[in-house]
Each structure stands twice: as structure tokens, then as C-alpha cells.
C-alpha positions as CSV (number, residue, x, y, z in Angstrom):
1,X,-30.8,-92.7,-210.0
2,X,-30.0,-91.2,-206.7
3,X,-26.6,-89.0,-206.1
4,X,-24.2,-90.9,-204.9
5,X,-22.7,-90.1,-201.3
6,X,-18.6,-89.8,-202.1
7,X,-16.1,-90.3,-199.8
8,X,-15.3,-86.5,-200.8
9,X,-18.3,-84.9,-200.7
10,X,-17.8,-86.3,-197.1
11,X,-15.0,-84.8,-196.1
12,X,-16.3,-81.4,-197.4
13,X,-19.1,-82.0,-194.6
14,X,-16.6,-82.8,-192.3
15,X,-14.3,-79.9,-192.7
16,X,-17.4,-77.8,-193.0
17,X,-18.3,-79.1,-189.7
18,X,-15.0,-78.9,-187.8
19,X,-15.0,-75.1,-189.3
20,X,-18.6,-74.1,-187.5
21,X,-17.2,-75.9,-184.5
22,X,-13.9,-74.0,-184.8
23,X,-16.0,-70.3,-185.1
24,X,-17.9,-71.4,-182.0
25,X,-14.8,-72.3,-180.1
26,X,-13.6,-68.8,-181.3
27,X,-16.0,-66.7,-180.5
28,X,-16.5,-68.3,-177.3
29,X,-13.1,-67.9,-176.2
30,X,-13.0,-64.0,-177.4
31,X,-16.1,-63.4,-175.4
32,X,-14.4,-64.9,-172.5
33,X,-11.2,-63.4,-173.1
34,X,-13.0,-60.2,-173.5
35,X,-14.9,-60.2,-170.2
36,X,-11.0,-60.7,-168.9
37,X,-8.7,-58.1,-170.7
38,X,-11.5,-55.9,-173.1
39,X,-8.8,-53.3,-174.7
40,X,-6.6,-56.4,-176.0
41,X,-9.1,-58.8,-177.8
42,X,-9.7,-59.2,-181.3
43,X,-12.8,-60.5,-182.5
44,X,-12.2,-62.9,-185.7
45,X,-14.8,-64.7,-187.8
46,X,-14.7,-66.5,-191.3
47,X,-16.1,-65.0,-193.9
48,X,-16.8,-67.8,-196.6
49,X,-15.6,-71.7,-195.9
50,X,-13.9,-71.8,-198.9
51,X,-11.8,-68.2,-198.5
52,X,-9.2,-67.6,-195.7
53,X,-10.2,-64.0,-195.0
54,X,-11.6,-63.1,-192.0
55,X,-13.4,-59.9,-190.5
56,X,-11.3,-58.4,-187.7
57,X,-12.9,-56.1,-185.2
58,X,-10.6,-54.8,-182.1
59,X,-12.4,-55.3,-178.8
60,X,-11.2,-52.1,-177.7
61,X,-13.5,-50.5,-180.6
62,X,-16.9,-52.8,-179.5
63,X,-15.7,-52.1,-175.7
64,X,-15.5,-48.3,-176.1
65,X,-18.9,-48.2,-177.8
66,X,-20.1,-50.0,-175.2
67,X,-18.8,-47.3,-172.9
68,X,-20.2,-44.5,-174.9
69,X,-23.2,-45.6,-175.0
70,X,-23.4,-46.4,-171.2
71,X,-22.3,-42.9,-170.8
72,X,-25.4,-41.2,-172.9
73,X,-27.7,-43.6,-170.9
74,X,-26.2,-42.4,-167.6
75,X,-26.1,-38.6,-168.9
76,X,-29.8,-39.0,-169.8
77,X,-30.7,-40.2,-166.7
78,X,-28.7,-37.9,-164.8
79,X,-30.6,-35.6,-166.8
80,X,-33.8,-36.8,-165.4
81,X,-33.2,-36.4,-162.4
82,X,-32.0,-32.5,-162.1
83,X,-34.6,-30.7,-160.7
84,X,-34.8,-26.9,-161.8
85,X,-36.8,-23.7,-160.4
86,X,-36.5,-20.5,-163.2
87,X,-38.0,-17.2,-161.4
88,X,-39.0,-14.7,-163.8
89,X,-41.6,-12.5,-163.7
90,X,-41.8,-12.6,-167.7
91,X,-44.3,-15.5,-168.8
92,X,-43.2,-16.4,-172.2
93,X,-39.3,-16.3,-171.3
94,X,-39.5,-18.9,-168.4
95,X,-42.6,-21.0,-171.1
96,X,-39.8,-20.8,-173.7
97,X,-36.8,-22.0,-171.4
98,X,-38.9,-24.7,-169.7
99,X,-40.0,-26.1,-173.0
100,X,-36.6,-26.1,-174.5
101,X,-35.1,-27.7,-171.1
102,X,-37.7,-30.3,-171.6
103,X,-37.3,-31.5,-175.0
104,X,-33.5,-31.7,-174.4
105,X,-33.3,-34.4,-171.7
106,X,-34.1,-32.2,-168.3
107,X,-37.9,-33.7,-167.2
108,X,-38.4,-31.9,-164.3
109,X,-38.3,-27.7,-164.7
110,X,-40.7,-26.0,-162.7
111,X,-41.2,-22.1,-163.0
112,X,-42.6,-19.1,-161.1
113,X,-43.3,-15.7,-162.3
114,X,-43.3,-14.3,-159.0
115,X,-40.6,-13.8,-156.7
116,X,-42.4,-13.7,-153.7
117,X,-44.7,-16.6,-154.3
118,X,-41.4,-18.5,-155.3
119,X,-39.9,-17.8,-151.5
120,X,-43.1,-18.3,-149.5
121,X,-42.8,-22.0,-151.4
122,X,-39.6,-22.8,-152.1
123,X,-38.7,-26.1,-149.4
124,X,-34.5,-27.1,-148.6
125,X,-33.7,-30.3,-151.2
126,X,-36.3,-29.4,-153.8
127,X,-34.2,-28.1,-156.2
128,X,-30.7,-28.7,-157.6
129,X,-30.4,-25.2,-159.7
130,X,-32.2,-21.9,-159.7
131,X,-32.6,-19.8,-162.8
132,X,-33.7,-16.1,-161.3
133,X,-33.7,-13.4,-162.9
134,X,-32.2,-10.2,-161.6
135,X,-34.9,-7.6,-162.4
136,X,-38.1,-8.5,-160.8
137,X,-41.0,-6.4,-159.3
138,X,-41.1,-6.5,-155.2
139,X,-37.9,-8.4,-155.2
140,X,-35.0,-8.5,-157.3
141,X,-33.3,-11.9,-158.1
142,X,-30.5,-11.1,-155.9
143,X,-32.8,-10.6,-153.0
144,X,-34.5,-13.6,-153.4
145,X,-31.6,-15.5,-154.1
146,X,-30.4,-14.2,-150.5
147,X,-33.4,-15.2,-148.9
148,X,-33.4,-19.2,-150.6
149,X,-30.0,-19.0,-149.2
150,X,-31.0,-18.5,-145.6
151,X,-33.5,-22.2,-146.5
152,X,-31.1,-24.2,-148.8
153,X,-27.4,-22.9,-148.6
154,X,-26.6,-26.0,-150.9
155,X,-28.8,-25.3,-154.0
156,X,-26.6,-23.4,-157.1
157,X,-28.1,-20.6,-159.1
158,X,-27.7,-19.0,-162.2
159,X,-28.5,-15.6,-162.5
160,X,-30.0,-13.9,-165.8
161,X,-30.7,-10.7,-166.9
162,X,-31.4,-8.2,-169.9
163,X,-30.2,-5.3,-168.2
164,X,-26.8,-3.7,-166.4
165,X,-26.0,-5.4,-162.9
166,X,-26.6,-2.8,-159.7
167,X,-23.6,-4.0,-158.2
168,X,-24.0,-2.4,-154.7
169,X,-26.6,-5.7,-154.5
170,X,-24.5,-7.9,-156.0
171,X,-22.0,-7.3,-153.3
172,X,-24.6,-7.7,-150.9
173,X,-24.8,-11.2,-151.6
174,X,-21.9,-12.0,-153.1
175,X,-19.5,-9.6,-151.0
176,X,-16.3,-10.6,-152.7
177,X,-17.6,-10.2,-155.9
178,X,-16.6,-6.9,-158.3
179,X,-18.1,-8.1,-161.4
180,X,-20.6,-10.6,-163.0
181,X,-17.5,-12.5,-163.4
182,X,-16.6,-13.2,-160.3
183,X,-20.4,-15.5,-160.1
184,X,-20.0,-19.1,-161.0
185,X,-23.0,-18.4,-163.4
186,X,-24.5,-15.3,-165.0
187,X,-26.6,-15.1,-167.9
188,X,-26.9,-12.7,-170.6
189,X,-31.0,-12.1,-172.0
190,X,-31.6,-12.7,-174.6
191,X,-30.1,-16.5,-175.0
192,X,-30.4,-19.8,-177.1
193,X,-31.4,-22.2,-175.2
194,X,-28.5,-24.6,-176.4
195,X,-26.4,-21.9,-175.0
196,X,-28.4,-21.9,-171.6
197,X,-28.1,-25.7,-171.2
198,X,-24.3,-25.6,-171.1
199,X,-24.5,-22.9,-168.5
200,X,-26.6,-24.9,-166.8
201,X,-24.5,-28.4,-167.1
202,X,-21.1,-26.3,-166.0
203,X,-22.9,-25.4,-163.2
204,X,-24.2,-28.8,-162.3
205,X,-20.8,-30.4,-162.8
């Protein structure tokens, strides 16, 4: 014999109905609400039919998320789109930094292990940092740097060295300078390359 359809059996549906419509409505509203005023909304659903507890998730959480993660995209991409020149005349030191600038976000990283052939090539609006070196054969990094200038006076440059600074040619270019210090960015050899890329985001800032 079939089960018989009770009248409560159909109010269970009902309510069970009027419930799914009522988590729609909700959630609806919230997601409307939270277009409108993000920081103040609340995001409540039913857990069970039969319970009253709810999950309760503050907008202001999902919206900052949201936010965070919109910020590593833009980072990323910002990333992308730095365009870097390192000028050393030692081959595995600019192979290592150009690798490691790679695989951490910064695509395009050119280098040149000659100072001269960097200059005779180096166009205004290529590059958005310089990584030179300070002790090169035929020109030193503050020469070079000098020379770029007198191309691209816009285009910021860290320097980098192993050795001590001949400080008559740092005041050449820099004249108001006295000591590494007084240069937005200098670089001590030998370095981590974690280490080098927040030189080189401070600078970029």
C-alpha cells in the first residue's frame, strides 16, 4: 500500500520550501547590500532546516580578501612590467641575479657584461632600474651611470659593489654625496637575492 501524503508531511514541505526561498531572499539581499556598504554586511545562512544555528561570516572579512588578493594580482603584474638592465662585467653574478629576479615575479631582466657595449645600446624609456656595478674594466659603474644619465635622466639605479667606494667619483656624479649613504641605493656584494629584490622594490616605489 502506497504512503500516505499527510497534511503534516505537507507542511514540512512547505516550511522547507518557504526556508530555501527565505536563504535566497538572504543571500540576495547581502550581496546587494554588500555591493552598497562592504565593511558593514554580514553574510548569514542556515545550517540544517531543523536547527536555528547559522554560519556568520563578516563582509568586511570576504571584502578584505577580496582586496588582498587584488593587490597580489596587481603587484604581480606590476612586477611584469619592470623592466631591468644589471651591468657587470662578472658573468655568473648578473646569470645568478637575473635568474633569481625571474623566478620571483620580475619577467623582463636583461644583462650586459660590458660597460661599454651597455652605453653604445642603452635607448631613453627602455629601462625602469639599472643594476651597475661599480668596478668595471674601461669604465667604472659610476662613469657609465653618468653617461646613461646624459640619455635618460629619469631611469633609477642601484649601484653594487664588492669593494671600498673611490669617493672622489662618487662625488663626481653625485656631488652632494659624502658617503654610500647619501645614494638612494647601494649594494653590498656578495647578496641574497631576496635581499636584492627589496632594494630593488624600495627603489621602484
Amino acid at each position: 500500500m502506497g504512503e500516505r501524503y499527510t497534511t503534516k508531511r505537507a507542511n514540512l514541505g512547505a516550511n522547507h520550501g518557504f526556508r530555501i526561498v527565505s536563504i535566497v531572499v538572504t543571500v540576495a539581499t547581502s550581496i546587494i547590500f554588500f555591493e552598497l556598504v562592504p565593511e558593514r554586511t554580514i553574510l548569514s545562512i542556515p545550517i540544517k532546516p531543523e536547527e536555528e544555528h547559522i554560519i556568520a561570516v563578516p563582509a568586511s572579512w570576504w571584502f578584505s580578501t577580496l582586496l588582498t588578493q587584488k593587490e597580489e594580482r596587481e603587484y604581480k603584474e606590476t612586477q611584469n612590467r619592470r623592466r631591468i638592465l644589471i651591468v657587470d662585467d662578472e658573468s655568473d653574478i648578473t646569470a645568478v641575479f637575473q635568474r633569481g629576479l625571474r623566478d620571483r615575479g620580475f619577467k623582463q631582466v636583461d644583462t650586459v657584461n660590458d660597460p661599454l657595449f651597455a652605453l653604445n645600446n642603452f635607448k631613453a624609456g627602455t629601462y625602469d632600474l639599472l643594476i651597475i656595478d661599480v668596478i668595471m674594466p674601461q669604465m667604472d659603474g659610476f662613469e657609465l651611470y653618468e653617461e646613461i644619465r646624459k640619455i635618460d635622466n629619469k631611469v633609477r639605479v642601484c649601484f653594487i659593489t664588492a669593494y671600498e667606494v673611490n669617493y672622489q667619483a662618487l662625488r663626481a656624479v653625485f656631488p652632494a654625496a659624502t658617503t654610500i649613504d647619501d645614494i638612494g641605493c647601494f649594494i653590498r656584494k656578495p647578496i641574497e637575492v631576496d635581499d636584492l629584490i627589496k632594494h630593488i622594490e624600495a627603489e621602484l616605489r
